[in-house]
C-alpha positions in Angstrom: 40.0 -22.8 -2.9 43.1 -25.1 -3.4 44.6 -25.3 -0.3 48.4 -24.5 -1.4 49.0 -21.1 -0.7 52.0 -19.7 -3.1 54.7 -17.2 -2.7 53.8 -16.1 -6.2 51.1 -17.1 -8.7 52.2 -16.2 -12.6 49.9 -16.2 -15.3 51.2 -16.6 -18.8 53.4 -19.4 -19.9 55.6 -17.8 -22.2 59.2 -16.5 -22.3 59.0 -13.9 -19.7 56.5 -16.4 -17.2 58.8 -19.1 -17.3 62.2 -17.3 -16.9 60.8 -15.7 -13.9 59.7 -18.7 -12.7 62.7 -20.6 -13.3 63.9 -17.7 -10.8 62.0 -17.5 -8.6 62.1 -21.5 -7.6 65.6 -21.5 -8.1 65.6 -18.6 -5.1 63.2 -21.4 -3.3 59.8 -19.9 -3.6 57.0 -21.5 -4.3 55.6 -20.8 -7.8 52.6 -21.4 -9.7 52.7 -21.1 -13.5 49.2 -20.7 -14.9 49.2 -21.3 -19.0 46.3 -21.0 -21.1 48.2 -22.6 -24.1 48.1 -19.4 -26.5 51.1 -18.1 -27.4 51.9 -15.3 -30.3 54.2 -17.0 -31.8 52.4 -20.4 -31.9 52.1 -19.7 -36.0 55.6 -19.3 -36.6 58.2 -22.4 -37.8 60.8 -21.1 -35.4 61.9 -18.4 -32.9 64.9 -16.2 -34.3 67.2 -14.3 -32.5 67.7 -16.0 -29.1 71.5 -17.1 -28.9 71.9 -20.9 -28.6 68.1 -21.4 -29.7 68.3 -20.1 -32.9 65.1 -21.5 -35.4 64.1 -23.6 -32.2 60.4 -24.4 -32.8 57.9 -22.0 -30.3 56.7 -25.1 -28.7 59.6 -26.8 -28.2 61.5 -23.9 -26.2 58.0 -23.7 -24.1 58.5 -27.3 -23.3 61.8 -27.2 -22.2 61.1 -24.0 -20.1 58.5 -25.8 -18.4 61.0 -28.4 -17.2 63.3 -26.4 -16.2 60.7 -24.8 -13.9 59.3 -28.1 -12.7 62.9 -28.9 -12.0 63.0 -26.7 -9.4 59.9 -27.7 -7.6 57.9 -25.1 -9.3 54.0 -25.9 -10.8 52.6 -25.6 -14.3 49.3 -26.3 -15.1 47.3 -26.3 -18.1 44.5 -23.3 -17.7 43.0 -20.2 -18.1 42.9 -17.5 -15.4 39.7 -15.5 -16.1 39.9 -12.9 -13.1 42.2 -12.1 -10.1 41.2 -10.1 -7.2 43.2 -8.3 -3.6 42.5 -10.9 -0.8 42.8 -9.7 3.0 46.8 -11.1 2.6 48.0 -11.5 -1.1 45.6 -12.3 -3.8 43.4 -15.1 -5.1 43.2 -16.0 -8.9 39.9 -18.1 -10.2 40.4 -20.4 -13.3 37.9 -20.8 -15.9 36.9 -24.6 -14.2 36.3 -22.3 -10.8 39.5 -23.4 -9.2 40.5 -20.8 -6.7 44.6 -20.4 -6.1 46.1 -18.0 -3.1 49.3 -16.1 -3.4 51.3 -13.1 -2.5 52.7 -11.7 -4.9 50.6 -11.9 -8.6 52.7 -12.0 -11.7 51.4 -11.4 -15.3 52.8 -12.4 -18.5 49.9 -12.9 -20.6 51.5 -11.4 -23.9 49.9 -9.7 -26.6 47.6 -10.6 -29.1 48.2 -9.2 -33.3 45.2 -7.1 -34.4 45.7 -7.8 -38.5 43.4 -5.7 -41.8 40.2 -7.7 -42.4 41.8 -8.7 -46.0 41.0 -11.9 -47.3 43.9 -14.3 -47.1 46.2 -12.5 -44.5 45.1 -14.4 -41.6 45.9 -17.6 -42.6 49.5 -16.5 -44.1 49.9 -15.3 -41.1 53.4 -16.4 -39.6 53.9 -18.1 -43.1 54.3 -15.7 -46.0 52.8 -12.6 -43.8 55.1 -11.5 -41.3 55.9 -8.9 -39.3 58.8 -8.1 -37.9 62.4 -8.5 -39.9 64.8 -9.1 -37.4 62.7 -12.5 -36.4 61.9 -13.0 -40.3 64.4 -11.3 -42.6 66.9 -14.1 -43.0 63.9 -16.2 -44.5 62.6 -13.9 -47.1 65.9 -12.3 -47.7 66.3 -11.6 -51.8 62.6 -12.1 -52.4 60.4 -9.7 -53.8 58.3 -8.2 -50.6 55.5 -6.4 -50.4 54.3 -4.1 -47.3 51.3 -3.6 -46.7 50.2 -0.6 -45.2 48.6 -0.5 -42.0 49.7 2.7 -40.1 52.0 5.9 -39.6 55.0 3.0 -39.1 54.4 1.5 -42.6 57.1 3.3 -44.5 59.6 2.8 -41.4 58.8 -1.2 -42.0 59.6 -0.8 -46.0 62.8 0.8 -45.5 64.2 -1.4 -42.9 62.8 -4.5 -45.2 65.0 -3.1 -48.1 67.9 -4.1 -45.8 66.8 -7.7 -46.4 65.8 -7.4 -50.2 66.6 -5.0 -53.2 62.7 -5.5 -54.1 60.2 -4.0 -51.9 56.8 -2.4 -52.8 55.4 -0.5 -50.4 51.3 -0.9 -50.8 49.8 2.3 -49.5 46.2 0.7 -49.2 44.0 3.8 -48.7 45.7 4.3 -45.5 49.5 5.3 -45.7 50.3 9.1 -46.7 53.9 9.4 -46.5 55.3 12.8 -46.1 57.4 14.7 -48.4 60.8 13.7 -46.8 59.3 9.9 -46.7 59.1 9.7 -50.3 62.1 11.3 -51.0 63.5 8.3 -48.7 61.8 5.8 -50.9 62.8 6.9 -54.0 66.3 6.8 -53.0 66.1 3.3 -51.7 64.3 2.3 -55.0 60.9 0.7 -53.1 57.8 0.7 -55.4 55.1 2.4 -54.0 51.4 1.3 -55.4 48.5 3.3 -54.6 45.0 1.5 -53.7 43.4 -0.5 -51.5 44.5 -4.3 -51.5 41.5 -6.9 -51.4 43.2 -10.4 -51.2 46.6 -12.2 -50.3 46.9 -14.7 -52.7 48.4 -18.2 -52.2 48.1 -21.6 -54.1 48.2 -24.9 -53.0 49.1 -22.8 -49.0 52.2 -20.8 -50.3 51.7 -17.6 -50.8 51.8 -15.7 -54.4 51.1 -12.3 -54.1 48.4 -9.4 -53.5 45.3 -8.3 -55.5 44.2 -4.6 -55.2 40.0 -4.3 -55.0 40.4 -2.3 -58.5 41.4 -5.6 -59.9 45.6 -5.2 -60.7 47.6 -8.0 -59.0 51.2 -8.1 -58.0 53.6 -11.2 -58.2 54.9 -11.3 -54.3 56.6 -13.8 -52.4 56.3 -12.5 -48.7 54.0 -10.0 -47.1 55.6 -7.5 -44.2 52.6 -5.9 -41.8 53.1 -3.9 -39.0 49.8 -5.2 -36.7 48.1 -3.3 -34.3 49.7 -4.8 -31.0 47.1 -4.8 -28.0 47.9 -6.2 -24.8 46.1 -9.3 -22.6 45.1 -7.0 -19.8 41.9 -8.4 -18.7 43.2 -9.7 -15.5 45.0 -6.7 -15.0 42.5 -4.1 -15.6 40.2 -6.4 -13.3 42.6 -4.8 -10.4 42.3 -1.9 -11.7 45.2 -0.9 -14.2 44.3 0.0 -17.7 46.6 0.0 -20.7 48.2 3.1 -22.3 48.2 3.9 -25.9 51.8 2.9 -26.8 54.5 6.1 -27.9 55.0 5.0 -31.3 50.7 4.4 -32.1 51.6 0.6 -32.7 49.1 -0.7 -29.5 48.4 -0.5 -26.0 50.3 -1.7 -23.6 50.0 -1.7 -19.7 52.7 0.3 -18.0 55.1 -0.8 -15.6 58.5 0.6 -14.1 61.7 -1.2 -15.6 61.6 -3.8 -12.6 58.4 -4.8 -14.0 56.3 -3.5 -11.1 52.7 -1.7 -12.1 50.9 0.5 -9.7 49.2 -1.8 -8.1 51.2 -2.8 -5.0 52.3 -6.4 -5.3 51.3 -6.9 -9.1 53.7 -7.3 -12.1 54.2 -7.9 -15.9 56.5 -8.5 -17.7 56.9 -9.7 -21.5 54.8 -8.5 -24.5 51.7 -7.3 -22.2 54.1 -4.3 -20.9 56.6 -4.2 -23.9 54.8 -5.0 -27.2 58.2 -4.6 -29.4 59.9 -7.3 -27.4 61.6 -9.9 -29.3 61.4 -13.7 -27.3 64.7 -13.2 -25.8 64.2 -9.8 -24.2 60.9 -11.2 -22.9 62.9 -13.8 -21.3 65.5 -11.5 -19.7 62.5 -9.2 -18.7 61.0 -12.6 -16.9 64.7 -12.8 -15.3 64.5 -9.3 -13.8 60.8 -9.4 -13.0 61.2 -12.6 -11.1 64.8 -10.8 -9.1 62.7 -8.0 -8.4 59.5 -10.4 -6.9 62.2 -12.0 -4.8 63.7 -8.9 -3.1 60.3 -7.5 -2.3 59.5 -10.8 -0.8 62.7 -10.8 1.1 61.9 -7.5 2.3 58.6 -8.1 4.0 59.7 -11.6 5.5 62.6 -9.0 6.8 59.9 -6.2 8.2 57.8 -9.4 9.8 61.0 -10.6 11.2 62.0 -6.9 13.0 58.4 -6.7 14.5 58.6 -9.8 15.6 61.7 -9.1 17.3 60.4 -6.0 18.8 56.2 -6.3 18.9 54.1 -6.8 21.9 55.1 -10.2 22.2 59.3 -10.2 21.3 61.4 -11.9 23.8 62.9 -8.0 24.4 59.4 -7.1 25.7 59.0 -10.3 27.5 62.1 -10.2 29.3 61.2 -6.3 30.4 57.5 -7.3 31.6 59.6 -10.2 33.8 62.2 -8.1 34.9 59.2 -5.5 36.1 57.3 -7.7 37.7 59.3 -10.9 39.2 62.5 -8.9 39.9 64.2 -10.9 36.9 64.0 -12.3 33.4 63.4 -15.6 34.0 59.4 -15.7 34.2 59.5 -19.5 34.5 61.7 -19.7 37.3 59.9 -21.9 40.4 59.1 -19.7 43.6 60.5 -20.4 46.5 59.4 -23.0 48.2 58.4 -24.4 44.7 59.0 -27.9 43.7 57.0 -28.3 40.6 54.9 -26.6 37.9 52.3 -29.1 38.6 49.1 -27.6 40.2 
């Protein structure tokens, strides 16, 4: 086992793990960052929607976090955490390369991961001309002709907050979307194309994508692809101590649950970012990072508080001392010389 012991031990170098890093060594704890080097976003051109870091590249704001932490006197290392387990007085975390690392409070921020259709194509457009989400990719394909393709219950949702971006939207149903009768009175009255069948390719030339191809054989001219992905959370580590993830309120993943301080029910364990909140957004896994890290803090502050009361007043508190002396030599000064007495010496 390494031989540093750290107030907390996070695992996940994202947003949220840095940010709670960054506060936790700023409030002087000793923090180890644990990255494995995968984020979500890695495939997109640039993070959206995070005031001052507006169409920053993923990397980039990573690196910068990771100075800021270091900074501070906190530790990032290149790895991957593949199990974490209660010790007698905090918890030890074991790295794929068998390193061992001791803390007391365990931290996880290991983000989510984008479940997409098995359709040719899509995978490698992903974070290009497949996207997900338009408040991080709106502005980009605003006025182009989008197609959504259907993937879920949230599919027509996704078309008609696209439409905000673009007068021309086609919502591809793809043998899985059945809106209801009030959803398709919605569409027809934001003019979106609806096409019925299942889609077999995204198409792209030369790495830009062109449109889809439907298995019957039609194809449709389109310059960007909306999905909604089926959003599971990294919770190995955390199932390992015994959470498990719950099926997320709106059917878009599984998520593992926590209270809003980012606390799960495992005493002395937390998350924060995209493993407990799959719809957040880079900046509100940052701020959750923030919160996670005050709330760390506090509970650290309050058992160094509880150590320091029994301390004052346990078996061996200088209150109990001075009793036991007052008991049995008449006063509270057990190293006073008896009379007579010249010298401690024997």
């Amino acid at each position: 086992m390494d031989n540093t012991r750290y107030d907390v031990v996070i695992i996940g170098g994202g947003a949220a793990g840095l940010s709670a890093a960054t506060t936790l060594s700023r409030a002087m704890r000793s923090v180890l960052v644990i990255d494995s080097g995968t984020p979500r976003n890695a495939p997109a051109a640039g993070v959206h929607g995070y005031l001052s870091r507006d169409g920053m590249n993923p990397r980039e704001l990573l690196s910068i976090g990771r100075k800021e932490v270091l900074s501070y006197g906190g530790t990032v290392i290149d790895a991957e955490a593949v199990s974490a387990r209660r010790a007698t007085d905090g918890f030890e975390v074991t790295l794929s390369d068998t390193r061992r690392f001791s803390c007391r409070r365990l931290l996880v921020t290991t983000g989510l991961t984008d479940g997409l259709p098995p359709i040719d194509g899509l995978r490698e457009q992903w974070g290009k001309g497949v996207v997900h989400c338009p408040y991080c990719h709106g502005w980009e394909i605003r006025g182009k002709r989008i197609g959504v393709l259907g993937t879920g219950a949230m599919s027509v949702h996704q078309a008609l907050l696209f439409r905000q971006w673009s007068p021309d939207i086609t919502l591809f149903l793809n043998d899985t979307v059945e809106p209801t009768e009030e959803e398709w009175d919605k569409l027809s009255a934001r003019s979106v194309t609806v096409v019925d069948g299942a889609v077999a390719s995204v198409d792209a030339v030369n790495g830009v994508l062109t449109g889809l191809t439907l298995r019957q054989g039609s194809s449709f001219d389109i310059q960007a692809v909306a999905v909604g992905t089926r959003m599971e959370a990294r919770s190995a580590l955390l199932e390992s101590l015994g959470l498990s993830t719950q099926v997320h309120p709106m059917g878009v993943g599984r998520f593992i649950e926590t209270d809003a301080t980012g606390a799960t029910a495992v005493q002395g364990v937390y998350a924060a970012g995209n493993v407990s909140n799959v719809m957040a957004q880079v900046i509100t896994a940052a701020s959750e990072g923030v919160m996670t890290g005050a709330r760390i803090n506090a509970d650290l502050i309050e058992e160094e508080t509880r150590w320091a009361v029994e301390g004052r007043f346990g078996p061996f508190s200088a209150a109990s001392e001075a009793a036991v002396s007052t008991t049995v030599l008449g006063h509270i000064d057990h190293l006073r010389l008896a009379p007579g007495v010249t010298s401690w010496a024997p």
